[in-house]
C-alpha positions as MATLAB code, in Angstrom:
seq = 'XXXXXXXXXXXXXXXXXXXXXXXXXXXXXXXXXXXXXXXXXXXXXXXXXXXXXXXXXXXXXXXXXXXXXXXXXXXXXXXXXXXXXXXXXXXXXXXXXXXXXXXXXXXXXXXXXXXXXXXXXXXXXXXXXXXXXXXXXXXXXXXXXXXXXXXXXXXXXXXXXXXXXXXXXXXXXXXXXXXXXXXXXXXXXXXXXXXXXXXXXXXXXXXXXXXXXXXXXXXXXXXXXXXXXXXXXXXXXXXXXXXXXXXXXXXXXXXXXXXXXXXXXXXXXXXXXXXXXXXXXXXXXXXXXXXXXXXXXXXXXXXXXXXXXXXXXXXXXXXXXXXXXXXXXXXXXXXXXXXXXXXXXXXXXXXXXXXXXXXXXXXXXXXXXXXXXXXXXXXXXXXXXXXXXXXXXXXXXXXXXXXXXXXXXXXXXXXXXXXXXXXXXXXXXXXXXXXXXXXXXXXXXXXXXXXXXXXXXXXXXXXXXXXXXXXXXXXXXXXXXXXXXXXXXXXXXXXXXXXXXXXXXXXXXXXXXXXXXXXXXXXXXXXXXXXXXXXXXXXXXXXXXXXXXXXXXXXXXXXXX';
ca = [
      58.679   12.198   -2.591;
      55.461   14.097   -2.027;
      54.284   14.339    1.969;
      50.876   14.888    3.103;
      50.294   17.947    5.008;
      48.590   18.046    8.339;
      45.071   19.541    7.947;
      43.422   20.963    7.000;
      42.855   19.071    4.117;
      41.442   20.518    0.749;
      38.129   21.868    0.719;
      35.566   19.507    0.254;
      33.189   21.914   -1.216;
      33.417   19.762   -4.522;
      32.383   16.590   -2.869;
      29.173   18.357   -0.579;
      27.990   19.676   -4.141;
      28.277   15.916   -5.341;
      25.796   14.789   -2.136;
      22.567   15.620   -3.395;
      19.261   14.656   -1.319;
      16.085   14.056   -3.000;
      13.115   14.369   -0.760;
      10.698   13.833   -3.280;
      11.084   10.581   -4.352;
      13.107    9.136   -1.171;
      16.724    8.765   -2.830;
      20.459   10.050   -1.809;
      23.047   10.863   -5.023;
      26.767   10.642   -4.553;
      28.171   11.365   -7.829;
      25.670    9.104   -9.286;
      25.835    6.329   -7.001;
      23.097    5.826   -4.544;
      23.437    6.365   -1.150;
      21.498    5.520    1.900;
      21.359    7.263    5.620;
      21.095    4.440    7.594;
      21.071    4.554   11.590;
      24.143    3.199   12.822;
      22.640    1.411   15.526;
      21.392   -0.681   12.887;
      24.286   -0.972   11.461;
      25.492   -2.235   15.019;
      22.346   -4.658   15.415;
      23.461   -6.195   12.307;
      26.798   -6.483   13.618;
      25.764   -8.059   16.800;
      23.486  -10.758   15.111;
      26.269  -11.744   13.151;
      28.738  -12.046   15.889;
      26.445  -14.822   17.489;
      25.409  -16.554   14.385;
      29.055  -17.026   12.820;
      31.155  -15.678   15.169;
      33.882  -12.915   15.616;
      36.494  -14.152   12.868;
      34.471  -14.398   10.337;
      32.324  -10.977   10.919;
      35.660   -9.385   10.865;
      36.596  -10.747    7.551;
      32.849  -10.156    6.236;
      32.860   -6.273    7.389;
      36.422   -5.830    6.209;
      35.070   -6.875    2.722;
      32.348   -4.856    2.613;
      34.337   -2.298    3.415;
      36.862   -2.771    0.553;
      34.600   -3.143   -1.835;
      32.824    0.013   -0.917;
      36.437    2.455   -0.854;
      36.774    0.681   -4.409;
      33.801    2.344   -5.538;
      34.573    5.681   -3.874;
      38.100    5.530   -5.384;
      36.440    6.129   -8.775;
      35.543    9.594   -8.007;
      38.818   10.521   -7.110;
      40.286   11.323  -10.363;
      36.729   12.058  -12.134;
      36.183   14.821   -9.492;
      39.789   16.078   -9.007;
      41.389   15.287  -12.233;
      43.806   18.076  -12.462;
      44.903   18.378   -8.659;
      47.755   17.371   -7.303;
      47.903   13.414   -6.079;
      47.737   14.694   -2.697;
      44.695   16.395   -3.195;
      43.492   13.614   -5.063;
      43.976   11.487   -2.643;
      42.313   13.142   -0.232;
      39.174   12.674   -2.186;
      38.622    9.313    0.115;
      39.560   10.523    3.819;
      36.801   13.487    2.613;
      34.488   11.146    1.576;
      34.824    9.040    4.792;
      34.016   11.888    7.155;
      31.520   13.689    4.788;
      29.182    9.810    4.664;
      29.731    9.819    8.745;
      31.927    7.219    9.057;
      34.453    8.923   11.148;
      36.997   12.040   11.788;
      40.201   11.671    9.349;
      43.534   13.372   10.252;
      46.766   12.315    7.929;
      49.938   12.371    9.894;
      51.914   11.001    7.813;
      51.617   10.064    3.636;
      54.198    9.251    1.385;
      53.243    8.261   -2.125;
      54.642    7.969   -5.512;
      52.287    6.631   -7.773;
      54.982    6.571  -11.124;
      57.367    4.944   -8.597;
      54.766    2.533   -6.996;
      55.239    3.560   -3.251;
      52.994    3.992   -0.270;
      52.925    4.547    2.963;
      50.630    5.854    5.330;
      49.826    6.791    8.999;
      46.109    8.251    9.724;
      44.289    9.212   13.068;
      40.600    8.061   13.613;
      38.017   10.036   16.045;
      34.733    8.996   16.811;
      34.406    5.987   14.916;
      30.829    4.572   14.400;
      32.607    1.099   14.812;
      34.043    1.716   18.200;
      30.640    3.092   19.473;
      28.910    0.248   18.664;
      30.802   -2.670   19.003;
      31.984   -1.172   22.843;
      28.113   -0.678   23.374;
      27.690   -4.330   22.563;
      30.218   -6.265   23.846;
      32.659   -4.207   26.137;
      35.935   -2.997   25.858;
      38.067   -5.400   23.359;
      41.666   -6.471   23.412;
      41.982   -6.477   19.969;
      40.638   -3.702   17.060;
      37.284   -3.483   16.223;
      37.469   -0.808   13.631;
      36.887   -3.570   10.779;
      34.468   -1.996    7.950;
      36.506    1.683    7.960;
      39.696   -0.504    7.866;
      38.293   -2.495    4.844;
      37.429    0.636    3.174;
      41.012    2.524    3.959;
      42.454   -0.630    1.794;
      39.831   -0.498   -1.013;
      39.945    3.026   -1.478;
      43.956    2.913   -1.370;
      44.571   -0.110   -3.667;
      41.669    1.173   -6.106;
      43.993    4.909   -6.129;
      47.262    3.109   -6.306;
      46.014    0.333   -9.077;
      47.807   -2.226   -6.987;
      47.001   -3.891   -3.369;
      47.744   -1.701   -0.400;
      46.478   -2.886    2.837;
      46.251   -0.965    6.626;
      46.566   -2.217    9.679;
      44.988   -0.943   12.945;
      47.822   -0.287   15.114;
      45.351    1.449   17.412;
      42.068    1.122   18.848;
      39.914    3.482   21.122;
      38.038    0.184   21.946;
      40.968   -0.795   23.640;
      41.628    1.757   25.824;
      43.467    4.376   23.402;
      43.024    7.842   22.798;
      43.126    7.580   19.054;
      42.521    5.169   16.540;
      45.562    4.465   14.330;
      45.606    2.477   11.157;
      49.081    2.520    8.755;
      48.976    1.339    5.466;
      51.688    0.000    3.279;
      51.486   -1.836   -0.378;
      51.005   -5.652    0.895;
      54.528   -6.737   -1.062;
      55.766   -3.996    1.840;
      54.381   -5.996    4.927;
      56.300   -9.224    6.256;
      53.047  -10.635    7.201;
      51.428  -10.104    3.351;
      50.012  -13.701    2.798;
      48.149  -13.514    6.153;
      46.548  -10.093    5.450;
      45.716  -10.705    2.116;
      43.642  -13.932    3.661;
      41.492  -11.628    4.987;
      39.885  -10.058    1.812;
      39.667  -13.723    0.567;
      36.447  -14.975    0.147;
      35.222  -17.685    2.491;
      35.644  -21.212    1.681;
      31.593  -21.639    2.120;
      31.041  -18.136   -0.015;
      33.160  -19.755   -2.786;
      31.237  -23.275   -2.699;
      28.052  -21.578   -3.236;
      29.430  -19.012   -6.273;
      30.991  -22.197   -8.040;
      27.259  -24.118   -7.435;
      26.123  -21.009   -8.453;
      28.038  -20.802  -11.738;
      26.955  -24.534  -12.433;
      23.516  -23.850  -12.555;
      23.559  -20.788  -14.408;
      25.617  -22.600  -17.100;
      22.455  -25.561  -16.817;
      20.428  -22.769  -17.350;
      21.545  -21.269  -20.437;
      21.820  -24.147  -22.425;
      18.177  -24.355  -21.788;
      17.742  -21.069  -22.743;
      17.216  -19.576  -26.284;
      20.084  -18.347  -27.814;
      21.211  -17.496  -31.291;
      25.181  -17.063  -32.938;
      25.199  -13.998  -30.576;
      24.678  -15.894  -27.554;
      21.355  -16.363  -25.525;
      18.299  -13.709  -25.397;
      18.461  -11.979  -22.260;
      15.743  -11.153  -20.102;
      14.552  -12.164  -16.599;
      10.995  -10.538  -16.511;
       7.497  -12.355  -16.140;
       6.715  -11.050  -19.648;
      10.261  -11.791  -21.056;
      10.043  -15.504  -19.568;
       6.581  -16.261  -21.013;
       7.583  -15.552  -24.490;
      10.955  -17.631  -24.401;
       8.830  -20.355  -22.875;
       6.578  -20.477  -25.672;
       9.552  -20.240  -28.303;
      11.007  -23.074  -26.419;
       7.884  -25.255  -26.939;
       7.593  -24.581  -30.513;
      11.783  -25.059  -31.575;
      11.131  -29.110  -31.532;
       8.197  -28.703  -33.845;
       7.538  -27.719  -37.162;
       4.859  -25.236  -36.372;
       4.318  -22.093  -38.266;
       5.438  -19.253  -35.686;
       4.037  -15.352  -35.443;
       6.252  -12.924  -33.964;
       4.306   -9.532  -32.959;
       5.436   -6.720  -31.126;
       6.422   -3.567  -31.414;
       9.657   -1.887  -34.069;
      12.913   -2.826  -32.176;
      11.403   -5.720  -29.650;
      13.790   -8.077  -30.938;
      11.865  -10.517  -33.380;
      14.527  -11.161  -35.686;
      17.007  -12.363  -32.485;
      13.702  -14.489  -31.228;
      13.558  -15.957  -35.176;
      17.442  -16.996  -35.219;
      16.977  -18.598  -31.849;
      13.951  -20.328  -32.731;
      16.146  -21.467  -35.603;
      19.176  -22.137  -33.472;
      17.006  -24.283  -30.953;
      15.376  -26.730  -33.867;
      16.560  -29.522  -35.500;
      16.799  -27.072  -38.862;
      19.824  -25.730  -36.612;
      22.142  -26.967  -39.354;
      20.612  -25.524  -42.587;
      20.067  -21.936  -43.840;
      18.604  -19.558  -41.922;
      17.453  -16.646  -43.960;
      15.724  -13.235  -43.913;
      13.596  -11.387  -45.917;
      12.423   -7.943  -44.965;
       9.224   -7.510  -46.880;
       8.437   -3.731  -46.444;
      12.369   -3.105  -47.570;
      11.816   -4.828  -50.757;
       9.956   -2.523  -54.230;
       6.443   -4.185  -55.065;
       7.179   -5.203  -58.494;
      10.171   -7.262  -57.175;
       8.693   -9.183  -54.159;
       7.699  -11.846  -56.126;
      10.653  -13.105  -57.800;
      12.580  -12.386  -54.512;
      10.520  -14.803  -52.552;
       9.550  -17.438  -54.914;
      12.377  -17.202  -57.853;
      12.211  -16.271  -61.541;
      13.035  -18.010  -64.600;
      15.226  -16.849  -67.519;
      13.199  -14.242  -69.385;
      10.583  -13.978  -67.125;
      10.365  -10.055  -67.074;
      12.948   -7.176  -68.473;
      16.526   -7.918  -67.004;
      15.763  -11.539  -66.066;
      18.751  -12.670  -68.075;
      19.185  -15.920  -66.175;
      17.226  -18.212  -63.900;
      17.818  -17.507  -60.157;
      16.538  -19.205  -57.167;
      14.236  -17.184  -54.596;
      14.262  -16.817  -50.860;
      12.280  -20.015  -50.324;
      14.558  -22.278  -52.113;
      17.541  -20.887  -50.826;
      16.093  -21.765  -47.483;
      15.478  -25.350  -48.452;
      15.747  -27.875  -44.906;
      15.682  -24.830  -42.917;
      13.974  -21.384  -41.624;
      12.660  -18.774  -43.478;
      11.916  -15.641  -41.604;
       8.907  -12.977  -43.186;
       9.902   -9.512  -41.420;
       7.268   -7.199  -42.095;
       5.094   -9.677  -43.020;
       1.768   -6.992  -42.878;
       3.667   -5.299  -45.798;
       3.165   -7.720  -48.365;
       1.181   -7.433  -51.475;
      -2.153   -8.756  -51.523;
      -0.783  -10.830  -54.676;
       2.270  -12.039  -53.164;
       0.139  -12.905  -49.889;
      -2.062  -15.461  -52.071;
       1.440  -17.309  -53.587;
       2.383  -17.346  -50.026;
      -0.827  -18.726  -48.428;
      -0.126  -21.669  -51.429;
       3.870  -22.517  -49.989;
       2.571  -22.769  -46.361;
      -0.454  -25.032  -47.849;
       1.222  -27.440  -50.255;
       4.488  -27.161  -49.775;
       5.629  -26.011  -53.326;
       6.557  -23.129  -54.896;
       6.160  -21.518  -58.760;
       9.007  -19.206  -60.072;
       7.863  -16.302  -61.772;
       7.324  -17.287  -65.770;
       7.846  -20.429  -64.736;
       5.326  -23.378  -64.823;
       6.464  -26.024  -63.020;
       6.232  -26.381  -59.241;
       8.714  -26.895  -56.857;
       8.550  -28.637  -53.791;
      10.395  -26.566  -51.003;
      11.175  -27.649  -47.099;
      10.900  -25.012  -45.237;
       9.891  -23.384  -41.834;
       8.557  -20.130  -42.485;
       8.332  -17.725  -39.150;
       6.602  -14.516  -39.436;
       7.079  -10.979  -38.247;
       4.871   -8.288  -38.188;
       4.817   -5.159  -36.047;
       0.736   -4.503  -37.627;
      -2.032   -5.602  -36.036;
      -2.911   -8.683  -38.772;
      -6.705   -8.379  -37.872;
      -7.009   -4.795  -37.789;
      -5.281   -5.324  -41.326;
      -7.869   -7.757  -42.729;
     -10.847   -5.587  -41.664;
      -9.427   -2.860  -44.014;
      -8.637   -4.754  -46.578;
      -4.671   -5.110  -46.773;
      -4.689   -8.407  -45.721;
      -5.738  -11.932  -46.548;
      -7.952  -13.362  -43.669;
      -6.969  -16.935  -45.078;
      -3.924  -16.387  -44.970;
      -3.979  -14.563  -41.051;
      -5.569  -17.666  -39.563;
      -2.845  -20.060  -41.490;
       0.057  -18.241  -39.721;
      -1.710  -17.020  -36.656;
      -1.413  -21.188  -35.629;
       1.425  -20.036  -33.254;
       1.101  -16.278  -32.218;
       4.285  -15.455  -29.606;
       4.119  -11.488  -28.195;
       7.554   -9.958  -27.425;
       6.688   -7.475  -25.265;
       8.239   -4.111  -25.173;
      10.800   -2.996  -23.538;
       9.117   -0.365  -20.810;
       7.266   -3.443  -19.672;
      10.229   -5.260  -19.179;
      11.776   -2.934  -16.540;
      13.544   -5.922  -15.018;
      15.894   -6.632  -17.976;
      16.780   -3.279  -19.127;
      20.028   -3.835  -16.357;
      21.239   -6.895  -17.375;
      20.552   -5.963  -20.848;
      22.611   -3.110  -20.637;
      25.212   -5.074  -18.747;
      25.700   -6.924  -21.985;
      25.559   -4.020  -24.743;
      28.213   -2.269  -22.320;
      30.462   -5.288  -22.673;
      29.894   -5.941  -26.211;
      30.444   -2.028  -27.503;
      33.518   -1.388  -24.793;
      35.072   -4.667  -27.044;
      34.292   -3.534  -30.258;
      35.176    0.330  -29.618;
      38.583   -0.866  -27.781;
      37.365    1.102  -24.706;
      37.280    0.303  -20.719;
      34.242    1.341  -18.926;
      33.634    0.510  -15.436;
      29.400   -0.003  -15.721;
      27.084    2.213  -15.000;
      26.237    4.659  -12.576;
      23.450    3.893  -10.245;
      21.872    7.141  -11.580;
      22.171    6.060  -15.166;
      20.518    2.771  -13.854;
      17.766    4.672  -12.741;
      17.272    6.636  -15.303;
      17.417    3.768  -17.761;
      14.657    2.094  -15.645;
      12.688    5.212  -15.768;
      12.567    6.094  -19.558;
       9.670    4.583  -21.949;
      11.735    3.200  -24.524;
       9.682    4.008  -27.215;
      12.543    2.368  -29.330;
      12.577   -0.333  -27.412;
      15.893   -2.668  -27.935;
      16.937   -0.780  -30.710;
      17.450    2.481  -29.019;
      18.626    0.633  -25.901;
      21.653   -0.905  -28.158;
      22.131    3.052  -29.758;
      22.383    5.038  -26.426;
      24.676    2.208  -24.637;
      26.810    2.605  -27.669;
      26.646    6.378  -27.591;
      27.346    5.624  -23.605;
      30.262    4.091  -23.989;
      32.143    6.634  -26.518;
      31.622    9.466  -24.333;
      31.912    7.991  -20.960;
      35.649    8.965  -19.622;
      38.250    6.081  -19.774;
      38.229    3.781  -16.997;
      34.876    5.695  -15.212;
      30.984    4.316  -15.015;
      29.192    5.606  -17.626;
      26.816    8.154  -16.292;
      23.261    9.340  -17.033;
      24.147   12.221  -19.220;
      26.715    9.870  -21.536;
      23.433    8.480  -22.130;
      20.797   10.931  -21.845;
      22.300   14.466  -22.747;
      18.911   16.454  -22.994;
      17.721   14.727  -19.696;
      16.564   17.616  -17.235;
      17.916   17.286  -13.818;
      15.751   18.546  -10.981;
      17.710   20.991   -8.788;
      19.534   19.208   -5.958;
      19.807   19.420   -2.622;
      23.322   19.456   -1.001;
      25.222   20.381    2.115;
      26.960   23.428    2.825;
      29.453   24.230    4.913;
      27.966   24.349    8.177;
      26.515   21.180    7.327;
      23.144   21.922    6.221;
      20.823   21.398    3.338;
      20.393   23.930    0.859;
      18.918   23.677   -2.439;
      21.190   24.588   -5.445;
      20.078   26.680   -8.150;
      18.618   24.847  -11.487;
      20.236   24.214  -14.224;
      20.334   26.961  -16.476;
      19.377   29.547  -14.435;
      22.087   31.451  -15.684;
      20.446   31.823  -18.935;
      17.080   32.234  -17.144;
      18.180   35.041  -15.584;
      20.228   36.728  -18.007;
      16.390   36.272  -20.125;
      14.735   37.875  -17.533;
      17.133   40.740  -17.517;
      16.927   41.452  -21.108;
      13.381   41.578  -21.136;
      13.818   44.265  -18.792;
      11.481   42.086  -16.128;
      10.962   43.254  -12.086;
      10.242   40.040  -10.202;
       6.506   41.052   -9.438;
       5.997   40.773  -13.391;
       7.881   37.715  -13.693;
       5.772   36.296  -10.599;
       2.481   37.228  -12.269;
       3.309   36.104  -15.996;
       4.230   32.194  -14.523;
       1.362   32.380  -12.827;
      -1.151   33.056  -15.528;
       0.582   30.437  -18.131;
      -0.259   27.412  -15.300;
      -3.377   28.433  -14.927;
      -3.913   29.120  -18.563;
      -1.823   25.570  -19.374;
      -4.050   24.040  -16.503;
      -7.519   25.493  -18.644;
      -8.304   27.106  -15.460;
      -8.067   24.137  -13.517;
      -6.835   25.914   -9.933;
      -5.483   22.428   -8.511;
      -3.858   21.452  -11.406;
      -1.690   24.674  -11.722;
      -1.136   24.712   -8.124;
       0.448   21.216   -8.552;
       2.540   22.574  -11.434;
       4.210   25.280   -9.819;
       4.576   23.212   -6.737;
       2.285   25.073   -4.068;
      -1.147   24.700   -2.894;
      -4.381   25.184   -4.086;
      -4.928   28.227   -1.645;
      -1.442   29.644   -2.326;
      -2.376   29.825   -5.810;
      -5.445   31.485   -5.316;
      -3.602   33.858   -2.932;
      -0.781   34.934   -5.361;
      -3.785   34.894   -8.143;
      -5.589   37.927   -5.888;
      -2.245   39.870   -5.845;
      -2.233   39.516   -9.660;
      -5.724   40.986   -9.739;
      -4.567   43.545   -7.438;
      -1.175   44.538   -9.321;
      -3.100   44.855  -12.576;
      -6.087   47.132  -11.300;
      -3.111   49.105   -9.730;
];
C-alpha cells in the first residue's frame, strides 16, 4: 500500500500558474473558480458574532460545513490538474491548495491510501493556523479544538478524492496548549464513533425546516408560472417577469396575442405556454412557420384546398386553421406573409370562418390565433409589405420577449437547466459550470439569444471532461484570455506571457524584426487605428497620453536617423 512521503511535497508550480489575479477588473481565478482575499480578522469577526448569537456548538458545525463543502470543490481539480500523477501526488493537490489560499502550513506524516481497495488513513501536522489565531485572540486558550473550517475542508477534500465519506478528527490543538496541530482521518465506516461524526456535517434541524418551506413555495410558485410540455419558462429578471406576467393575464382570455422580439428569444416556448395555461389546453396546438413555407403554397397550407383546386390537388385536405379547430394556432413569421394571404387572414380573425382554396363555401373555424414576428409590423406597413388593417387587428395584445443580453439575470439558471437536460440526453456527467464560464456567459451579447445559449451548452457539455465543471473554453473556444497574473516561487506576482506569444514571436523573428522596429510599427497602427486620436491610442496600448507622445518623438527620431 502506497505511503506518503515526508516533504517536501510535489511542486506546486502547477497550482501557482492556476492562481491568476486580475487587477483590472477586481477578480481572483483558481482554475476557474473565483476566489476572494479576504482579511482573516474578518473572517474571525464573523466568527465571534456568531459565537454570541447561536452559540459555540452550532458555529462549530456551521464552519465545519463550510469547510466541507469548500475541499469538495477543490477536490475537483485534483485529477483535472494532475491527471496522470501518481495518487500520492494527486492527492497532494489539496494540502497544496490549503497552504497556497493561506489557510495554514501542511506536513503529511503519515498517508496510507488505496483508492481500488477503498482504504484511508491519515495523520497531518498543522502550523500557523488562521483558526487558532483568531479564535485564541477572541476568546482565550480553549480546552477543546478550535480548528473547525480547515477540519471541515480536510473531510471534503478527502471524501470528494476517495468518492466515499472520510472524516478527520483533531487530535491536536495549538489552542490548547500544543505545539502542533494534529488532525487524523479515517473513512467514517473506520471510526467507532461514525454516527456521531457524521452528525456534524448534518444540516441543522432549523436549516432543514426552512429548505423544506422553501421547496413548498417554489413548487406554489411554478404552478403559477408559465410552462409548456417541457416544463416552465425560466427566467427571474425584471424584463423576463413582465412578459410572463402579461402572458399570464391573457391565457384565461381569448385575446389575439403578438409575440415580438428578436430570432431565438423564445416565442414559440411563450406560444405553447400561452396554450398550455388556457382553457384550449386540451385541443391542438399547432405551428405554422410562415417565412419556411413557398408563396404559391401558403394559402392552401393555412386555409385548406379542395379537390382540384390547382395542379396536384388530387384530394381535399384540411388547412392549418381547421386542424387547429377548439384550440391555438401559432403564425411564426407572421411579417413574412403575402400581402394576399394577409387579407384571407385579416377575414378568419374578423368573422370567424375560413374559405379553402377553389372552394366556395365558408367554414366556421374556433380558433386562437397567436402571432410571431421578429419585424417591426409598423416599419413594415410604411413600406408597403404589410396590411395596416390587419397590424392594428393583431397588435390588440402586443407581449415583448426581451433578449437575452438584457436578461443577464437568467442566463445562470438558464444554463443550469440546458446543462441538465443535454448531460441526460448525451448520457454524460458534468459537474456545472465554472465560475469563469459563468462569467463569461454573463459577459457575452448573445446575439443568438436562446438559441445559441441552448447550442454552446450543448457543445459545453460534449467537450467538458467526465465528471469536471464545464469551463469557459468548452464553451467559448476562440475566447481571448487576457494574460494572467500568478505567483511564483518566492511568492510574488508576476505576469505570464500571452497566449500565443509563441507564435508572436516566432512572427517577429521571421520577419527578421529588432525590437526598436517592432516598437515603432505598433505604435503607428494605434495611432493610425485611433485616426490620430493621441488619447485613444494611448488607451489602446495601455499607457498614457504623454507616454505615447514620448515613444511617438523616438519614432520621429529613429526615422530621421
Amino acid at each position: 500500500m502506497p505511503t506518503l512521503p515526508p516533504p517536501p511535497l510535489p511542486s506546486d508550480a502547477d497550482l501557482r500558474r492556476m492562481l491568476h489575479f486580475s487587477a483590472s477588473d477586481g477578480r481572483i481565478w483558481l482554475a476557474g473558480q473565483r476566489m476572494l482575499l479576504v482579511h482573516a480578522a474578518a473572517f474571525g469577526s464573523l466568527r465571534r458574532e456568531l459565537m454570541r448569537s447561536i452559540g459555540r456548538e452550532q458555529t462549530r458545525r456551521l464552519l465545519m460545513r463550510a469547510g466541507y463543502a469548500s475541499g469538495e470543490r477543490d477536490a475537483a481539480l485534483a485529477r483535472q490538474v494532475r491527471r496522470d500523477a501518481s495518487v500520492l501526488d494527486m492527492f497532494a493537490v489539496g494540502p497544496q491548495l490549503h497552504m497556497l489560499e493561506g489557510a495554514v502550513q501542511v506536513t503529511a506524516e503519515d498517508v496510507e491510501l488505496d483508492i481500488a481497495a477503498g482504504t484511508f488513513r491519515g495523520v497531518f501536522r498543522w502550523d500557523h493556523s488562521w483558526e487558532v489565531e483568531t479564535h485564541v485572540r477572541d476568546f482565550g486558550p480553549q480546552n477543546e479544538p478550535v480548528c473547525w473550517m480547515l477540519l471541515g475542508y480536510a473531510s471534503g477534500y478527502t471524501s470528494a478524492f476517495m468518492g466515499r465519506p472520510t472524516l478527520f478528527k483533531e487530535v491536536a490543538c495549538c489552542a490548547c496548549g500544543a505545539a502542533h496541530c494534529r488532525i487524523e482521518g479515517r473513512l467514517l465506516s473506520d471510526w467507532p464513533d461514525a454516527e456521531a461524526m457524521s452528525r456534524d456535517y448534518a444540516p441543522d434541524s432549523l436549516i432543514v425546516r426552512l429548505e423544506d418551506l422553501q421547496e413548498q413555495v417554489d413548487t406554489l410558485r411554478s404552478t403559477l408560472e408559465p410552462a409548456d410540455e417541457l416544463g416552465p419558462l425560466i427566467g427571474r429578471s425584471k424584463s423576463f417577469a413582465a412578459a410572463a406576467e402579461l402572458l399570464r393575464k391573457a391565457a384565461a382570455t381569448q385575446v389575439t396575442v403578438l409575440l415580438t422580439g428578436e430570432t431565438g428569444v423564445g416565442k414559440e416556448r411563450f406560444a405553447r405556454a400561452l396554450h398550455a395555461m388556457s382553457l384550449r389546453k386540451g385541443k391542438p396546438f399547432v405551428a405554422v412557420n410562415c417565412a419556411a413555407l413557398p408563396a404559391e403554397l401558403i394559402e392552401s397550407e393555412l386555409f385548406g384546398a379542395e379537390k382540384g383546386a390547382f395542379t396536384g390537388a388530387g384530394a381535399a385536405r384540411q388547412g392549418r386553421f381547421e386542424r387547429a379547430d377548439g384550440g391555438t394556432l401559432l403564425l411564426d413569421e407572421l411579417g413574412e406573409l403575402p400581402l394576399p394571404a394577409q387579407a384571407k387572414l385579416l377575414r378568419v380573425l374578423q368573422q370567424g370562418e375560413i374559405e379553402r382554396l377553389g372552394g366556395t363555401q365558408a367554414r366556421k373555424v374556433d380558433v386562437r390565433v397567436i402571432a410571431a414576428t421578429n419585424v417591426d409590423l409598423q416599419a413594415a406597413v410604411a413600406a408597403g409589405r404589410f396590411r395596416s388593417d390587419l397590424m392594428y387587428r393583431l397588435n390588440v395584445y402586443p407581449i415583448r420577449i426581451p433578449p437575452l443580453r438584457e436578461r443577464t439575470d437568467d442566463i445562470e439558471p438558464l444554463a443550469a437547466h440546458l446543462l441538465q437536460r443535454f448531460a441526460a440526453l448525451h448520457g454524460t456527467r458534468v459537474a456545472g459550470f465554472t465560475d469563469r464560464a459563468l462569467d463569461a456567459m454573463r459577459s457575452y451579447p448573445w446575439p443568438g439569444n436562446v438559441r445559441e445559449l441552448e447550442n454552446l451548452i450543448e457543445r459545453g457539455v460534449i467537450l467538458a471532461t467526465s465528471g469536471e465543471p464545464v469551463d469557459v473554453h468548452d464553451l467559448f473556444p476562440t475566447l481571448p484570455g487576457a494574460a494572467p497574473v500568478t505567483v511564483n516561487a518566492a511568492g510574488h506576482l508576476e505576469r505570464a506571457a500571452p497566449n500565443g506569444s509563441e507564435a508572436l514571436y516566432d512572427e517577429v523573428m521571421n520577419r527578421g524584426l529588432s525590437l526598436d522596429e517592432l516598437e515603432d510599427a505598433l505604435i503607428r497602427e494605434a495611432v493610425h487605428r485611433a485616426g490620430g486620436n493621441l488619447a485613444a491610442a494611448a488607451r489602446a496600448l495601455g499607457i498614457t497620453r504623454p507616454q505615447l507622445s514620448y515613444r511617438l518623438q523616438r519614432v520621429r527620431d529613429r526615422a530621421r536617423d
